[in-house]
C-alpha positions as a printed NumPy array, in Angstrom:
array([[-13.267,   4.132,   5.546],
       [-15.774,   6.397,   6.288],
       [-19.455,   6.376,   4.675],
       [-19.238,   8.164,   1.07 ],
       [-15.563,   7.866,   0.961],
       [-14.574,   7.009,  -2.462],
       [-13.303,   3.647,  -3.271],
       [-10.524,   2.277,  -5.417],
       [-11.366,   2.458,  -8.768],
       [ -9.686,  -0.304, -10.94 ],
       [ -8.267,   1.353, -13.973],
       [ -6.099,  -1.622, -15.652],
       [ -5.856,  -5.37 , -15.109],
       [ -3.654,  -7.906, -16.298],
       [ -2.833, -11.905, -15.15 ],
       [  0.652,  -9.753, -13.329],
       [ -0.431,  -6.372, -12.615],
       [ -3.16 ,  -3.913, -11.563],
       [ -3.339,  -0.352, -12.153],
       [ -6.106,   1.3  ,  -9.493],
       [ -6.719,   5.069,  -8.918],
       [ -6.686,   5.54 ,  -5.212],
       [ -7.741,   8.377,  -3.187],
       [ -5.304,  10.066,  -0.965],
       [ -6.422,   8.431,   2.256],
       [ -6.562,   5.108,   0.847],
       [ -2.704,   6.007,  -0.137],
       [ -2.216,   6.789,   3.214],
       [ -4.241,   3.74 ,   5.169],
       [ -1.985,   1.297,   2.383],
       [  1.255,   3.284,   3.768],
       [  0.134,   2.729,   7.278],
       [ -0.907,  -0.883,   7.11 ],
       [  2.716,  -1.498,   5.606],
       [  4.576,   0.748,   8.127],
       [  2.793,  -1.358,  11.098],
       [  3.908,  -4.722,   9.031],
       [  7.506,  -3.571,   8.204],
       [  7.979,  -1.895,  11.574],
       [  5.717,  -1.996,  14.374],
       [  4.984,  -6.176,  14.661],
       [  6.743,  -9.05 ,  14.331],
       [  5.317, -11.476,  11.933],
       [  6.592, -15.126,  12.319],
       [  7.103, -16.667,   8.65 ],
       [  6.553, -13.33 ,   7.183],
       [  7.426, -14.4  ,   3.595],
       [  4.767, -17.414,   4.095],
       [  2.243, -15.408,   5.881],
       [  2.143, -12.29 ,   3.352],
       [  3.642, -13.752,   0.022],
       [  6.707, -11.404,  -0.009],
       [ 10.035, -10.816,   1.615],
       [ 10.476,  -8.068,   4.394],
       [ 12.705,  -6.38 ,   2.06 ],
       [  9.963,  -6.213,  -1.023],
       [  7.306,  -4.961,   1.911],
       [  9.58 ,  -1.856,   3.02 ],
       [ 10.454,  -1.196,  -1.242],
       [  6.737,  -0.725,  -1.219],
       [  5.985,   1.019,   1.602],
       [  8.881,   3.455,   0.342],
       [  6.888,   3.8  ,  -3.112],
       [  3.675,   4.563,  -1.118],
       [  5.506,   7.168,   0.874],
       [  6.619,   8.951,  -2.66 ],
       [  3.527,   8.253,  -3.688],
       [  1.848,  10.258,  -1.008],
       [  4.299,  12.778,  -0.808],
       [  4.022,  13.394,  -4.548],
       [  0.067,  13.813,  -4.084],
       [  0.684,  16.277,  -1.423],
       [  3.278,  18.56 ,  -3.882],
       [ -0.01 ,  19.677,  -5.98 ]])
């Protein structure tokens, strides 16, 4: 990120969850990072390497996408 940028701002924390308000290119370098994961590398082991299933990584990275396309709507 670039100097100045804002930067995640944790709202809510418990032992299972976080809420965080992120700005909309931190939305957007989370969806990208994911995308690359899900489809643009092959991870060996990517359930031991990353501590979820190729299936939960793509649900995300489709939550991020209506995330960001929800943020753009406004």
């Amino acid at each position: 990120m670039s100097k100045g940028t804002k930067h995640v701002k944790e709202v809510e924390t418990t032992a299972t969850a976080a809420c965080a308000g992120l700005t909309s290119t931190e939305v957007i370098l989370i969806n990208n990072a994911l995308n690359e994961v899900c489809n643009g590398i092959d991870i060996p082991e990517f359930s031991a390497r990353l501590g979820a299933t190729i299936e939960e990584a793509r649900a995300l990275l489709q939550q991020m996408r209506g995330l960001y396309t929800t943020m753009h709507s406004r």
